[in-house]
N, C-alpha and C positions, 0 to 999 in steps of 0.2 A: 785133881779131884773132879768128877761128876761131875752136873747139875742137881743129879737124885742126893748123892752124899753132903752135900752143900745147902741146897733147901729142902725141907723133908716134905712141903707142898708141890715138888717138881714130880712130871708124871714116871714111876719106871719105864725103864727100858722095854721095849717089847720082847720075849723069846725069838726066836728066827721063826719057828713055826707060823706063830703069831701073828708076825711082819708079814710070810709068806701069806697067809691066810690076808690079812688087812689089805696087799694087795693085790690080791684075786678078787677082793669084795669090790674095791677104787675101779678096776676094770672092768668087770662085767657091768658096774655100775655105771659107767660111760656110755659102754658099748646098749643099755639097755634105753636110758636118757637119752641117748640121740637117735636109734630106733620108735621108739614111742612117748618121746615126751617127759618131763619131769613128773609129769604126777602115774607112773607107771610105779606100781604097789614094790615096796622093798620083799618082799617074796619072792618076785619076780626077778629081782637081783641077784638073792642066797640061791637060785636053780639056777639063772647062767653062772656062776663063780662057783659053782660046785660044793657050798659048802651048807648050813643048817641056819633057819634064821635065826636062831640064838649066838652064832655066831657074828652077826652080821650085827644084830645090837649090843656084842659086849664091844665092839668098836665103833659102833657108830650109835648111843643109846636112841637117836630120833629120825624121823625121813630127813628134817633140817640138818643134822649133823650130817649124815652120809651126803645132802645136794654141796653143801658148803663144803667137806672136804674133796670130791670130785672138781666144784670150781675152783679151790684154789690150787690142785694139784696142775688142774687145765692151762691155768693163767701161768703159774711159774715154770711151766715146761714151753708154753708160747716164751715168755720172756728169755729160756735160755736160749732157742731156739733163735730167737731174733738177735740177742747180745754175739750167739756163733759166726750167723749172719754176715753182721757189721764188721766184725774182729776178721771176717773170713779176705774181705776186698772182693774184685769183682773186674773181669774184663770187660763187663756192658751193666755198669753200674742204672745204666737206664733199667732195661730187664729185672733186674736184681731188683730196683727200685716196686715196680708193680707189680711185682710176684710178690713181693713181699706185702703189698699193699693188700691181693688179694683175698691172701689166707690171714690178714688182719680182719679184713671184714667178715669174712666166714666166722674167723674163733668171735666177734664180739655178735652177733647173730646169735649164736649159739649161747656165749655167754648172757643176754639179755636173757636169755628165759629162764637159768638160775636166780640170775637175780629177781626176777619176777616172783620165783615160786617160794623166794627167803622172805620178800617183802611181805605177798600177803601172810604171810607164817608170822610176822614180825622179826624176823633174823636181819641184821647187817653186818656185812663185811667190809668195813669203810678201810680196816687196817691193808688188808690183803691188797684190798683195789690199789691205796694209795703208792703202794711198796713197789707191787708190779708196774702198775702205769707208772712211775718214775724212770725202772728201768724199762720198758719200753719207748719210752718219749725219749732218752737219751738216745736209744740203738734207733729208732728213725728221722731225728737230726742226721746222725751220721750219715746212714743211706740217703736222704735225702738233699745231704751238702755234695754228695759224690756225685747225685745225678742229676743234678744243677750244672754240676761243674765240667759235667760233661756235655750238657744242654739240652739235658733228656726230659726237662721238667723245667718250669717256667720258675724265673728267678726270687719275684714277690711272693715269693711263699714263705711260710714259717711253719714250724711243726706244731703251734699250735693250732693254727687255722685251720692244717691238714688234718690232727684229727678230730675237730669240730665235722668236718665234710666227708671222713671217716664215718664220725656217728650217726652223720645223717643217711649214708648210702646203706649203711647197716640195717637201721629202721626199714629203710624201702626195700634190703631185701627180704625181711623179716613179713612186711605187706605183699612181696609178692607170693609168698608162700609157694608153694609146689612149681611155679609155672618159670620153669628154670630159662626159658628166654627172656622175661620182663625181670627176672635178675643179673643175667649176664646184658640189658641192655643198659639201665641202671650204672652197674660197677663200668663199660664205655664210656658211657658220657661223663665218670667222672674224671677218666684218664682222659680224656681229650681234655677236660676243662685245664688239668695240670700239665699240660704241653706247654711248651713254648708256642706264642702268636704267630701264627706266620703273617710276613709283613704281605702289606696291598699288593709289590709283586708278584707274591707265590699262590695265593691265592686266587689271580686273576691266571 
């Protein structure tokens, strides 16, 4: 059975149309949000997705519904992407390791400014967050125990401290705003902090 058949407060099914339409709105809605910002008029959204703003509110009835389903489709496609990642292995697990660090701090950049624009709204998504960041924090242990182990990253680490200094490199590129060398100098200093020490030899 269902879920519809089973509780008659479950939402139906979408037609295909529907679906196809719902995610043309998800997309241009991204594609517009990261162009010009969260507070960019949902109008603005029904002309890039091609379709009527009446459309656009029988799925999404508010701006907060349409920002909250955009960030949580963001998050769970980060999370599958990261889970592929870890499952994938890696012949320079080091590499693997800060690639992957990098486009963590990209998507939580981006993601702060949803959450920003839910907060003042009054909207929370404490479920979404908590779901995804579990699996994420699993898939960068993983990565992160392989490039250890390889020596690509200093051993006193934990993944929760990483992404404590994650969120803070976030913030700072968030502060550097447009001026894309004070964020790529930023996200350096925090890959060298995660290096292995080089002993007094090698540094001398």
């Amino acid at each position: 059975m269902t879920p519809a058949a089973t509780d008659p407060h479950a939402p139906k099914p979408l037609r295909a149309d529907a679906r196809r339409n719902r995610a043309r709105v998800l997309e241009a809605a991204e594609r517009v949000f990261a162009a010009k910002g969260t507070g960019a008029p949902t109008e603005e959204v029904a002309r890039a997705a091609g379709v009527g703003i009446g459309t656009v509110f029988r799925h999404f009835p508010t701006k907060e519904a349409l920002l909250e389903a955009v960030l949580i489709a963001r998050l769970h496609r980060f999370a599958d992407e990261a889970e592929s990642v870890a499952e994938a292995g890696s012949a320079d697990p080091g590499a693997t390791f800060f690639s992957f660090l990098t486009s963590w701090i990209e998507m939580s950049s981006a993601k702060n400014a949803y959450f920003e624009a839910l907060a003042a709204a009054g909207v929370s998504v404490p479920k979404a967050k908590s779901d995804i960041g579990a699996r994420l924090l699993k898939a960068l242990g993983v990565l992160l125990s392989r490039a250890q182990a390889a020596g690509a990253v200093r051993e006193d680490l934990d993944p929760g401290e990483l992404i404590t200094v994650i969120i803070g490199v976030a913030k700072a590129a968030e502060y550097a705003g447009p001026d894309a060398r004070l964020r790529e100098r930023a996200v350096a200093i925090l890959f060298d902090g995660l290096r292995p020490r080089a002993s007094a030899g090698e540094r001398h």
